[in-house]
N, C-alpha and C positions, 0 to 999 in steps of 0.2 A: 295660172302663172304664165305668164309671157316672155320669152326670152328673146332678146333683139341688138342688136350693137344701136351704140348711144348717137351714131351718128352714119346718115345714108351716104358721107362721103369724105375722105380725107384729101387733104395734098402735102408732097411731101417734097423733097428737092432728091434729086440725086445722089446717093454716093450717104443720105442717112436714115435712118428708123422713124419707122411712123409708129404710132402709137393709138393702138387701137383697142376700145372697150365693149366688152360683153356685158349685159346687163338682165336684171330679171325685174317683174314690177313686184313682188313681194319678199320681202327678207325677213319673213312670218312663215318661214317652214325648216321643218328638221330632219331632213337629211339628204343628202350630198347628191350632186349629179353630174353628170360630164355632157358639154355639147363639143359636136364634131361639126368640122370645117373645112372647106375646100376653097381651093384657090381658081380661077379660071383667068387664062389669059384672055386680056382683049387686044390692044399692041402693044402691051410688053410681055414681056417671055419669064416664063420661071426659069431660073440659072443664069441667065442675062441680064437680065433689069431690077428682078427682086429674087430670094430665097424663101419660098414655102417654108417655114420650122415649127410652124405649128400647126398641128392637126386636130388637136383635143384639147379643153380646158376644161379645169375640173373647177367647178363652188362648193364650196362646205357649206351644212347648213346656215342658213340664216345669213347668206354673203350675198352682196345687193349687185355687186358688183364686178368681173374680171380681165386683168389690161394682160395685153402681151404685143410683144414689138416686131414688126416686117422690116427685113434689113433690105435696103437698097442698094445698087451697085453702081459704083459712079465709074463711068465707061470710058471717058474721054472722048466721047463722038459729039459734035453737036448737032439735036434732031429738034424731032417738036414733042411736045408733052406725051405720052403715054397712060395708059393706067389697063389694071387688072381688078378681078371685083372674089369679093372672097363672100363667101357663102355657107351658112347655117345649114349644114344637111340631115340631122339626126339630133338626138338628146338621150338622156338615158331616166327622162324624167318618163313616168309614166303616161300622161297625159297633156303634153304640153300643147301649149299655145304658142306659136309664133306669131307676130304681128305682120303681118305682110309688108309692109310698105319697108321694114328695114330687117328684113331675111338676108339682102344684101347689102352691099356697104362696097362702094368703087373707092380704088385707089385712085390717088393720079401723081405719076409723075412729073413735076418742073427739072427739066435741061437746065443741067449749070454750068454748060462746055459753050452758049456764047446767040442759041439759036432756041428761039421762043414761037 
């Protein structure tokens, strides 16, 4: 079983939530697991530019799939784009698979104070 976010990169604008999904390639199993998640700054800042709020998501059996949302912080600065990449650290599945190529997933933030 593979578990991977559905997409190796978002964008989002300033000041709103991105929406981001977890995903597994079989939803032919029965019983429940939790992947763990971390955030790492590249130039924007947790507490500055976006809020860490999730660390865990849990799927119930036979769930294909899990969303949960990154708030952003609209600053009033005008800069140039940013982004942070959040990252797959653990599972609580026995044997899992990660797909390499989408362990992680960049954010990027679009300036909406005037400077691109």
């Amino acid at each position: 079983m593979d578990v991977f976010f559905e997409a190796a990169s978002y964008n989002v604008t300033e000041g709103d939530n991105v929406s981001v999904s977890l995903a597994v390639t079989s939803n032919n199993y029965n019983f429940s697991f939790t992947v763990f998640l971390s955030y790492e700054d590249n130039t924007a800042s947790n507490g500055v530019d976006y809020l860490s709020k999730v660390v865990s998501l849990n799927f119930s059996a036979n769930q294909s799939k899990v969303m949960f949302e990154v708030p952003t912080i609209d600053d009033n600065i005008a800069e140039l784009p940013e982004s942070f990449t959040l990252v797959i650290v653990n599972t609580t599945i026995p044997t899992p698979v990660m797909r390499k190529d989408t362990v992680n997933a960049s954010v990027h933030l679009i300036d909406n104070d005037g400077r691109q």
